[in-house]
N, C-alpha and C positions, 0 to 999 in steps of 0.2 A: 569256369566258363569253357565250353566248349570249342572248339574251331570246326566241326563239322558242318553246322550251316554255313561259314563263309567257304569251305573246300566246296560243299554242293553248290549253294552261288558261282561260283566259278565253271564247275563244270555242266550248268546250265546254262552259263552264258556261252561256251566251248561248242557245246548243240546248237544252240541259237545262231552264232554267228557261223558255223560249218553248215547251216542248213541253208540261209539264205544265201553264203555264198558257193553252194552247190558244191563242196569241197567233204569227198568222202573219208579221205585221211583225217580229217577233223570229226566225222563223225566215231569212224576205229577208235581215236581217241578218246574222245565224249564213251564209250558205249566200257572200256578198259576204266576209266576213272573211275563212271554212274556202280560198276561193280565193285570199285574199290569203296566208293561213299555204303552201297548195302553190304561189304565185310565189316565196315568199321562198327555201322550202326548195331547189326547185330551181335557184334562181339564185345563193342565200350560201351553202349547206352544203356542208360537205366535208365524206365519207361515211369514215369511219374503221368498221372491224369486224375483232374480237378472236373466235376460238373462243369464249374464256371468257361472251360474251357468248349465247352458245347456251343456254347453262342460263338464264341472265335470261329466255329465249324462251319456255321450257318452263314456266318459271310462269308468265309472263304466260298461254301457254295452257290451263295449269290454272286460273287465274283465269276467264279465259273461259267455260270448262269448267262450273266450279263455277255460275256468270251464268246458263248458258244449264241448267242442269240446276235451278237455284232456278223460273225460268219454266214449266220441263216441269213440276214438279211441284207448283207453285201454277195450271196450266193443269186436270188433271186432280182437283185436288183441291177446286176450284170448279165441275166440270161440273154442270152442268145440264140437264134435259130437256125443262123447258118452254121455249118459242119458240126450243129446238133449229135452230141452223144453224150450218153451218160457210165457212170465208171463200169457199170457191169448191169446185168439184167436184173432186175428186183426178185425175182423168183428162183435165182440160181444162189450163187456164193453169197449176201448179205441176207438172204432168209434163211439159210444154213444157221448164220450168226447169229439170227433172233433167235432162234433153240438152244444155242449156245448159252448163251448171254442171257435169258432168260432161266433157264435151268440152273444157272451159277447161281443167281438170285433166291431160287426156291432153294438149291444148297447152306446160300447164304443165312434166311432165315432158320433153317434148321439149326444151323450152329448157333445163331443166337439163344435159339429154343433152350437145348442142349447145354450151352455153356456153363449152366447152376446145379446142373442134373446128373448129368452122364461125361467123363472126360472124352470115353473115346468116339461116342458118340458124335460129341464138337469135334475134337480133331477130326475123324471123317469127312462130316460132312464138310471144313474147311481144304482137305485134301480135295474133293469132288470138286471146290469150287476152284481150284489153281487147276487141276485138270480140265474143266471144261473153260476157264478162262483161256488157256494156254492153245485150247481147239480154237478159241475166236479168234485168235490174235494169230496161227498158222493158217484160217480163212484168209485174213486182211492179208498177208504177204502174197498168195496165190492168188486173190482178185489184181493187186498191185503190180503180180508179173504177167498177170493175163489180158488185162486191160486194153483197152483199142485206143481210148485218148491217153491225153499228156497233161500234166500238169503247164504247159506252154502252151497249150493250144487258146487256152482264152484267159479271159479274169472270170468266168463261170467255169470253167473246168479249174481256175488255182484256185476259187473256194472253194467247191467241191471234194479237193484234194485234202484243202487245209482243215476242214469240219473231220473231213475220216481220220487220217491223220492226226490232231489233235485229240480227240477221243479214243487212237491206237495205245498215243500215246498216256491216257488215262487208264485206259486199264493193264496196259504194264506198272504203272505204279502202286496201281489197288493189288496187283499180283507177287509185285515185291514187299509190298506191305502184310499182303498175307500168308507170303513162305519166311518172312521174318515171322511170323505168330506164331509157325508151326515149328519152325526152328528152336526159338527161346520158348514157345511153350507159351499158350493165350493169359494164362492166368496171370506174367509177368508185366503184361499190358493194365490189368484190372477190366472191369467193369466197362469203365465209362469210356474210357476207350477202343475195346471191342465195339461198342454199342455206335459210336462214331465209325469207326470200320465200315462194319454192315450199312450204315445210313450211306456211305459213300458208294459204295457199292453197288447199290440202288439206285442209287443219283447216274453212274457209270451206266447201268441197264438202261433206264429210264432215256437218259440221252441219247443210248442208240437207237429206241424207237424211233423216237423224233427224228435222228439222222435218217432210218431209211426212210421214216416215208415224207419228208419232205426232201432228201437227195438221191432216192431210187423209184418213191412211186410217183408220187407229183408229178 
């Protein structure tokens, strides 16, 4: 049995609790640890994956699902119209990130394509997809320093923070998940595995539509 899921438990709860209490030393930490849990994993784990665990996946994305649909609708359900503002203009830095973000996607499925076929062909197009993930997510830090409101300014500007944010933070996990692939090599994942990957990945895209346009154009 392993002890890495209760180490990551722990330094999720480390983020959680330094985020709500606004305490950046506890994120430094959290951020030294989260690096410490992706050395371990790609160094001690051996990656076993069963069909059956596909349905495990599909709730976990219904979970997700559920997360990100409680936020859309404590987002609009707190709007506001006085000192009315939204995180950045819909046509500038979060439409950058639909090309972003989108492009990773059609990367994505390439490598799926690819996986059975061609090795370097997959690894490529998974490279393409951490580099253009890695552009979306250096977008979302420059909207975050450029921004005019405050996550203080209302309970519609802290949803609106928590919807970006939450989704930032999904696709740096889909991104640690996929420089572990290319580190230990796709083939050590198997099949069904990969195949979960890519479906997440998708789900990750897929949500940030929804983000902008119902928290940039709306």
């Amino acid at each position: 049995m392993s002890v890495l899921p209760i180490f990551s438990a722990f330094v999720t709860f480390i983020c959680l609790v330094s985020a709500i209490m606004w305490n950046l030393v506890g994120l430094e930490v959290f951020a030294v640890l989260a690096f410490g849990a992706v050395v371990w994993l790609i160094l001690d784990t051996n990656f076993t994956f069963g069909i059956r665990y596909e349905w495990a996946f599909w709730l976990f994305i219904l979970s997700e699902a559920l997360i990100f649909a409680t936020l859309f609708f404590c987002t609009y359900w707190n709007f506001e119209d006085v000192d009315f503002s939204r995180l950045s203009d819909h046509m500038e830095v979060p439409f950058a990130g639909c090309f972003f973000l989108l492009s990773s996607s059609f990367t994505a499925t390439l490598f799926h394509h690819f996986m059975d076929m061609n090795d370097f062909q997959a690894n490529l197009n998974l490279l393409y997809s951490v580099i253009l993930g890695m552009g979306f997510l250096v977008l979302q830090v420059v909207e975050f320093n450029e921004a005019v409101s405050s996550i203080t300014w209302s309970c519609y500007h802290s949803c609106c923070y928590g919807v970006v944010g939450l989704h930032f933070f999904h696709v740096l996990a889909g991104l640690l998940v996929i420089i572990t692939m290319i580190v230990r090599g796709y083939q050590t994942f198997g099949y069904h595995l990969c195949t979960v990957v890519v479906w997440y990945w998708h789900f990750v895209d897929y949500i940030w539509l929804l983000v902008y346009i119902l928290i940039y154009v709306i």
